[in-house]
SELUMMI-396320 format. One line per 10 residues: their letters; for each residue x negated, y, z of N, C-alpha, C, CB. Coordinates in pm, whole numbers, plus 50000, padded with zeros to 5 digits. Glycine has a CB too. Example, Ala and Ser with C-alpha at 12.3 -4.5 7.8 and 13.67 -1.06 7.14 Angstrom:
// residues 2
as	48681 49431 50780 48770 49550 50780 48680 49670 50780 48869 49553 50905 ~ 48715 49775 50708 48633 49894 50714 48710 50003 50787 48592 49940 50572;
***
This chain:
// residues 158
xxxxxxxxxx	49916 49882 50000 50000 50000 50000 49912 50125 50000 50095 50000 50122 ~ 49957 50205 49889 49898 50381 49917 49953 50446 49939 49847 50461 49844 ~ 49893 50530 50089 49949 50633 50086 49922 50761 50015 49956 50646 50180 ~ 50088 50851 50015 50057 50968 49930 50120 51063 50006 50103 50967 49780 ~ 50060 51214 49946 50094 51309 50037 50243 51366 49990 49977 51419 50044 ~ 50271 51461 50056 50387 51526 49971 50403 51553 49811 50396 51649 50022 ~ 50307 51561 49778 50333 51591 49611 50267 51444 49509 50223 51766 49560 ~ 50257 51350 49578 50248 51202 49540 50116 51178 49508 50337 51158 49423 ~ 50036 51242 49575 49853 51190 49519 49847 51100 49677 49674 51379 49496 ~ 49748 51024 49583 49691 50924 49695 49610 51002 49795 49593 50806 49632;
xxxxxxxxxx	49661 50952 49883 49603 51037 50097 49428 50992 50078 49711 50886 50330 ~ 49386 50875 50030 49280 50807 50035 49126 50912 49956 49330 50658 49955 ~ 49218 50965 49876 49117 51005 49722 49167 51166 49797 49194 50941 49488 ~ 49226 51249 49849 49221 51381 49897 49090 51466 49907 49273 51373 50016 ~ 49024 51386 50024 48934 51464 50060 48795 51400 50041 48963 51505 50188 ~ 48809 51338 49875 48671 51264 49826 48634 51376 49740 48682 51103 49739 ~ 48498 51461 49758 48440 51547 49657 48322 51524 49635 48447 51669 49679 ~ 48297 51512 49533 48178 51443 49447 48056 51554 49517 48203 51455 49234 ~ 47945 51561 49538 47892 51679 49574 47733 51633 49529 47926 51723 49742 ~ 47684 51759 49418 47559 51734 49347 47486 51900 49374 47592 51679 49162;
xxxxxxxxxx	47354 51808 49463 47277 51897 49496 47151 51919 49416 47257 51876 49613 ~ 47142 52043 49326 47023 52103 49209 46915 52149 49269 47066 52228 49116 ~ 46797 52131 49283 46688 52195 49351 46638 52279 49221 46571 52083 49424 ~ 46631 52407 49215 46553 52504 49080 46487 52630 49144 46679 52572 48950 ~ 46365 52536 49238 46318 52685 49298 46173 52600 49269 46373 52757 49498 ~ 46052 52669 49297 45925 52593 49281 45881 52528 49407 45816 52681 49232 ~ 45872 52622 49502 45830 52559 49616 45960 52539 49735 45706 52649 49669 ~ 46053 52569 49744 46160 52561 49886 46252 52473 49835 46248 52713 49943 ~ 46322 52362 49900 46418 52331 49893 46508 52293 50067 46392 52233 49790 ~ 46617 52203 50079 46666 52209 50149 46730 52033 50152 46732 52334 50134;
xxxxxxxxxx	46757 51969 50312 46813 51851 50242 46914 51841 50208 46809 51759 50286 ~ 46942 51710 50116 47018 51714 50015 47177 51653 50089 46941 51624 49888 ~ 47112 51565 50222 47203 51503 50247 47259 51587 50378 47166 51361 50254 ~ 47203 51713 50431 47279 51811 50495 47360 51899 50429 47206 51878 50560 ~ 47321 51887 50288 47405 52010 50216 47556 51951 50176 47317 52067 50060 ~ 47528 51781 50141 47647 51704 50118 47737 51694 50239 47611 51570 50073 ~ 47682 51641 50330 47751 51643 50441 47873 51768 50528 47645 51619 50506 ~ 47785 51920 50474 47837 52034 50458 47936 52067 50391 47771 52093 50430 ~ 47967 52016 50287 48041 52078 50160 48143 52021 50171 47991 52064 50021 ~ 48117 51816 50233 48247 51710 50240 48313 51803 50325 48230 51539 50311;
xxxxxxxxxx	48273 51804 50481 48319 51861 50579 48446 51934 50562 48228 51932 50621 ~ 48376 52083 50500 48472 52166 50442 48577 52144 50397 48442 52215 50370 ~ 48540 52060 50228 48625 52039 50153 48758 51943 50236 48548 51980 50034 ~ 48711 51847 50271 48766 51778 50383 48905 51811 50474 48664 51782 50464 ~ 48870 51971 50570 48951 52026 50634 49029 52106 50543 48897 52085 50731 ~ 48986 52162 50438 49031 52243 50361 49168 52168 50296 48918 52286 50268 ~ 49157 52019 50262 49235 51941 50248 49316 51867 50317 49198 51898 50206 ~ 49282 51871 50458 49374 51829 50559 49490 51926 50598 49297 51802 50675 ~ 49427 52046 50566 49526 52162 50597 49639 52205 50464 49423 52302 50633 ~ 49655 52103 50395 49714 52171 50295 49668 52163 50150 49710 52289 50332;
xxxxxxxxxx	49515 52233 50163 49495 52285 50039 49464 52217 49910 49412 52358 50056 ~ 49441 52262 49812 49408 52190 49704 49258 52059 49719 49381 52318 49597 ~ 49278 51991 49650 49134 51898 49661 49047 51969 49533 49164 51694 49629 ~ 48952 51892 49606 48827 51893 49505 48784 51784 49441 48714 51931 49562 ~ 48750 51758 49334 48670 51650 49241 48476 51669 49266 48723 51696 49042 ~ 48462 51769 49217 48320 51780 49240 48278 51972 49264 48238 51697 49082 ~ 48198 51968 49348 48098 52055 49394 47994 52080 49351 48069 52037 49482 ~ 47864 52120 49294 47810 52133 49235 47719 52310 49341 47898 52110 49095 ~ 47617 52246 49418 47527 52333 49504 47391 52319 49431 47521 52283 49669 ~ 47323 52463 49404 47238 52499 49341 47153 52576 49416 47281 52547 49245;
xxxxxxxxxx	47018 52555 49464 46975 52621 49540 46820 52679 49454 46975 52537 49675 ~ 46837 52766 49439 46764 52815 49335 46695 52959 49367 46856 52821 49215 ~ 46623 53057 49372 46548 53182 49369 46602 53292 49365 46474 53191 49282 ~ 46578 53421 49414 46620 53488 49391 46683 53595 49276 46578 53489 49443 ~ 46593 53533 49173 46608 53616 49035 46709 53516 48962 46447 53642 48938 ~ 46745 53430 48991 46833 53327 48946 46988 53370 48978 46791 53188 49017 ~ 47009 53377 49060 47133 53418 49179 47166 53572 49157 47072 53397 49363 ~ 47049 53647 49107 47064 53781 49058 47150 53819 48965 46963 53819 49017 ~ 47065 53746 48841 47131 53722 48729 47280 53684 48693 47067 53645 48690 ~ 47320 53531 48785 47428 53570 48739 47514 53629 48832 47479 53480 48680;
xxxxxxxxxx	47524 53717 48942 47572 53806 48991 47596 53911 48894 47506 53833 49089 ~ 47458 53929 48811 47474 54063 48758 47629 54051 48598 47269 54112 48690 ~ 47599 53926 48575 47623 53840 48412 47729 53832 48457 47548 53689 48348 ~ 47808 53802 48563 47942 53697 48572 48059 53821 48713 47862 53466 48669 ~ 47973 53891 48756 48051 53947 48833 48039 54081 48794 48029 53918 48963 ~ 47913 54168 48704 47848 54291 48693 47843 54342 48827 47912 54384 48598 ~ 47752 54340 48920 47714 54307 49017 47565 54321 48982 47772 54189 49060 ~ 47481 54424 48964 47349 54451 48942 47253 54431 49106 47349 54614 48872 ~ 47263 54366 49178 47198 54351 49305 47151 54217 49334 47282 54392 49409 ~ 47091 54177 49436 47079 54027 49463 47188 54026 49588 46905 53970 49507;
xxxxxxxxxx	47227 53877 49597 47287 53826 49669 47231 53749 49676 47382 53813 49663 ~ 47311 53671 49851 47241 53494 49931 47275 53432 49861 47283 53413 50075 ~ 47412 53422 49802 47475 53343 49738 47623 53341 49676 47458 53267 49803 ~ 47610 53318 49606 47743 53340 49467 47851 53205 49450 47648 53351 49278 ~ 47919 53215 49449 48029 53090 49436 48185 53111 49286 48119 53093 49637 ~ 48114 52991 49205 48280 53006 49060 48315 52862 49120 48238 53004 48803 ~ 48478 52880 49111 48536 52797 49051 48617 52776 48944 48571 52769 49108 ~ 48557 52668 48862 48562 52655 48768 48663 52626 48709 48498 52610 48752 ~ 48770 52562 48784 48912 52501 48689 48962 52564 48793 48963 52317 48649 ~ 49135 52643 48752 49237 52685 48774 49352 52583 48842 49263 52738 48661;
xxxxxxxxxx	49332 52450 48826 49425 52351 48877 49343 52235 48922 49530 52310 48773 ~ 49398 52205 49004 49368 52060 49088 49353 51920 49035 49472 52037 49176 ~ 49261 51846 49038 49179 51910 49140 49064 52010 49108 49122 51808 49208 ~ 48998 52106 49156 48951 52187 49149 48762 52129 49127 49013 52267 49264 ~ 48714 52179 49069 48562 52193 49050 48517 52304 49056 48513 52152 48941 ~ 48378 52326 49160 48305 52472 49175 48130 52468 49188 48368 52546 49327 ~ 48084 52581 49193 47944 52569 49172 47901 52706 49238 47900 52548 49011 ~ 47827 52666 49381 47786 52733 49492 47641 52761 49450 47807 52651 49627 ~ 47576 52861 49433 47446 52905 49421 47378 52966 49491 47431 52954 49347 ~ 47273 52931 49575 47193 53007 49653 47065 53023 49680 47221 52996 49731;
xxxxxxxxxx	47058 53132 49686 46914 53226 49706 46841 53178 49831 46945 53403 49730 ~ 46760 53091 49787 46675 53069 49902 46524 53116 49962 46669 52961 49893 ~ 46499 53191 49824 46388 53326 49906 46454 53426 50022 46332 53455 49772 ~ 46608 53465 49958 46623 53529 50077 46665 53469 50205 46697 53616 50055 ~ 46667 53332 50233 46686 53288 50319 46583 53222 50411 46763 53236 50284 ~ 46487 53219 50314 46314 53221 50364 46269 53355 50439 46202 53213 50216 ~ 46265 53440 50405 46299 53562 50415 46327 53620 50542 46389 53578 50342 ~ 46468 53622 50586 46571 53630 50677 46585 53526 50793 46682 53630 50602 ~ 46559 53405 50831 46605 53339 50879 46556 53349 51011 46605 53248 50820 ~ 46406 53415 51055 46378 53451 51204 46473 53573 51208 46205 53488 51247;
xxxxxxxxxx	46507 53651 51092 46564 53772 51202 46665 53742 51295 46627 53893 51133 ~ 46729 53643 51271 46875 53560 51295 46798 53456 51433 46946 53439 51108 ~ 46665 53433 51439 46641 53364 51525 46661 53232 51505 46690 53404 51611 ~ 46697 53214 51373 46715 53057 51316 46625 53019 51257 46816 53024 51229 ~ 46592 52888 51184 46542 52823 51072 46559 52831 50951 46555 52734 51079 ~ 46493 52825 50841 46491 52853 50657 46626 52705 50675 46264 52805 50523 ~ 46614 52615 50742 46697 52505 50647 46848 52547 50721 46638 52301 50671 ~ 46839 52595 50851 47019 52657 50901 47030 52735 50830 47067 52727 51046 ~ 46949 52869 50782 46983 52989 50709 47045 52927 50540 46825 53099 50703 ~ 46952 52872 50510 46972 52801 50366 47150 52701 50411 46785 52661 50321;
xxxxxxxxxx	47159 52640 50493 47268 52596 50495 47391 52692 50507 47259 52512 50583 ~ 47358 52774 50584 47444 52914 50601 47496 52946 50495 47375 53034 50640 ~ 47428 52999 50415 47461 53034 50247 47525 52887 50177 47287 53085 50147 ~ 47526 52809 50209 47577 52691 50122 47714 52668 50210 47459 52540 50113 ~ 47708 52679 50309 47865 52700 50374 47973 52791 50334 47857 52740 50501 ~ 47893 52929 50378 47965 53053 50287 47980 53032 50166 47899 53177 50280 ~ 47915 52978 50052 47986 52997 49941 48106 52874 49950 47882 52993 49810 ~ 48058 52746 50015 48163 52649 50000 48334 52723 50054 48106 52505 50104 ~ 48328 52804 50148 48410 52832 50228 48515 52926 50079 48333 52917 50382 ~ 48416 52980 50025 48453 53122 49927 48528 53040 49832 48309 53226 49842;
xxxxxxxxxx	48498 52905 49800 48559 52831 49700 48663 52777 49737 48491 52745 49650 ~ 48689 52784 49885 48850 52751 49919 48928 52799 49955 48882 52688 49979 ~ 48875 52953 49858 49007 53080 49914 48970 53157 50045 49175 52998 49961 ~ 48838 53128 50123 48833 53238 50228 48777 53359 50161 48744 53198 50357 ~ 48778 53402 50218 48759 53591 50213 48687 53652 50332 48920 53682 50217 ~ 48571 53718 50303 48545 53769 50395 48517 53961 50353 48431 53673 50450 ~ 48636 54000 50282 48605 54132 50242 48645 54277 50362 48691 54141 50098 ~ 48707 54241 50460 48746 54302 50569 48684 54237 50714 48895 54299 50561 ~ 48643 54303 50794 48559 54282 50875 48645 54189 50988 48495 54416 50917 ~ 48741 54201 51016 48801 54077 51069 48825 53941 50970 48935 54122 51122;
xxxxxxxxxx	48846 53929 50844 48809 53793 50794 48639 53746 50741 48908 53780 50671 ~ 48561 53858 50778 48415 53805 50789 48381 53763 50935 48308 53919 50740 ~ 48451 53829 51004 48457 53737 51188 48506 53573 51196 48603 53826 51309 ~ 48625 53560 51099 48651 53445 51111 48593 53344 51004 48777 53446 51122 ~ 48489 53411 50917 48415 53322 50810 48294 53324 50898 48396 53383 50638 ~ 48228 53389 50961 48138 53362 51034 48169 53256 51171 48094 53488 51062 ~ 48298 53269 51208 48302 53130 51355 48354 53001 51227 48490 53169 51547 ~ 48373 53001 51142 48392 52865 51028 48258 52859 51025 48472 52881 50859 ~ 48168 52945 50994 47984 52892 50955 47947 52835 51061 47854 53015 50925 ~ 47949 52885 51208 47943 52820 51246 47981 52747 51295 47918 52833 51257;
xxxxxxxx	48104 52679 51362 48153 52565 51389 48107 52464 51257 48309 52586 51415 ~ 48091 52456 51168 48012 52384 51045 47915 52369 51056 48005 52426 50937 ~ 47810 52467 51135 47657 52428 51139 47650 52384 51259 47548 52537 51114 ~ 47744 52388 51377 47737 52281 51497 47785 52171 51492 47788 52313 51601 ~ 47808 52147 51406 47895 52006 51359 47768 51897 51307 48025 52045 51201 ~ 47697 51994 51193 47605 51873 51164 47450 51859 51219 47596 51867 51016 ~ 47442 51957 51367 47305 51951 51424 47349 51787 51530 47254 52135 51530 ~ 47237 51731 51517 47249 51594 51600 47162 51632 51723 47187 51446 51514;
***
């Protein structure tokens, strides 16, 4: 027997998201199996609560002039950012592609009093989060995207 949710998809296959981690920096990367573990998570609750599923994820952790670019190309957005987040299909299940700057998270990550691989996860949270409809453009929904980062990054410290 399968179960299905209200709109007849299988309960089982909901909160399965494919998740492919790109290393395109020369020297930094991040692990692969904290970033997966990150993204299920999300996608996961994001789907318990309702929301649309995901098929695949697609995290790119790549340089700063990389992340620039297409900020500048896809949003006109001439600045750098940590990290940039498209999703790619309009209907469910949904596919997206999280990109992040990990010089600046090399960078940044003592000012915060953290580590390059929490900071680097930081940015791979935030964009995952951005791909499921959060918002953090008003300073009370960047309060509550920041206690989601972290309750997410206390989740996967052992």
């Amino acid at each position: 027997m399968t179960l299905v949710d209200a709109d007849g998809r299988p309960k089982e296959t909901l909160d399965q998201v494919e998740v492919e981690v790109f290393v395109d920096h020369a020297h930094l990367s991040v692990s692969g199996d904290s970033v997966r573990a990150a993204v299920q998570q999300i996608i996961g609750k994001h789907v318990e609560r309702g929301g649309d599923p995901f098929a695949s994820v697609g995290i790119v952790l790549a340089n700063r002039g990389a992340v620039h670019r297409l900020n500048k190309e896809f949003l006109s957005h001439d600045y750098p950012t940590d990290v940039i987040s498209f999703r790619l299909t309009d209907s469910p299940p949904h596919e997206g592609e999280v990109y992040v700057d990990l010089d600046t998270a090399n960078e940044r990550y003592a000012e915060f009093g953290s580590t390059f691989e929490i900071e680097a996860l930081r940015y791979v949270i935030h964009g995952t989060l951005h791909l499921t409809g959060m918002d953090d453009s008003l300073p009370e929904l960047r309060e509550a995207m920041r206690i989601a980062e972290d309750e997410i990054l206390a989740s996967l410290k052992t």
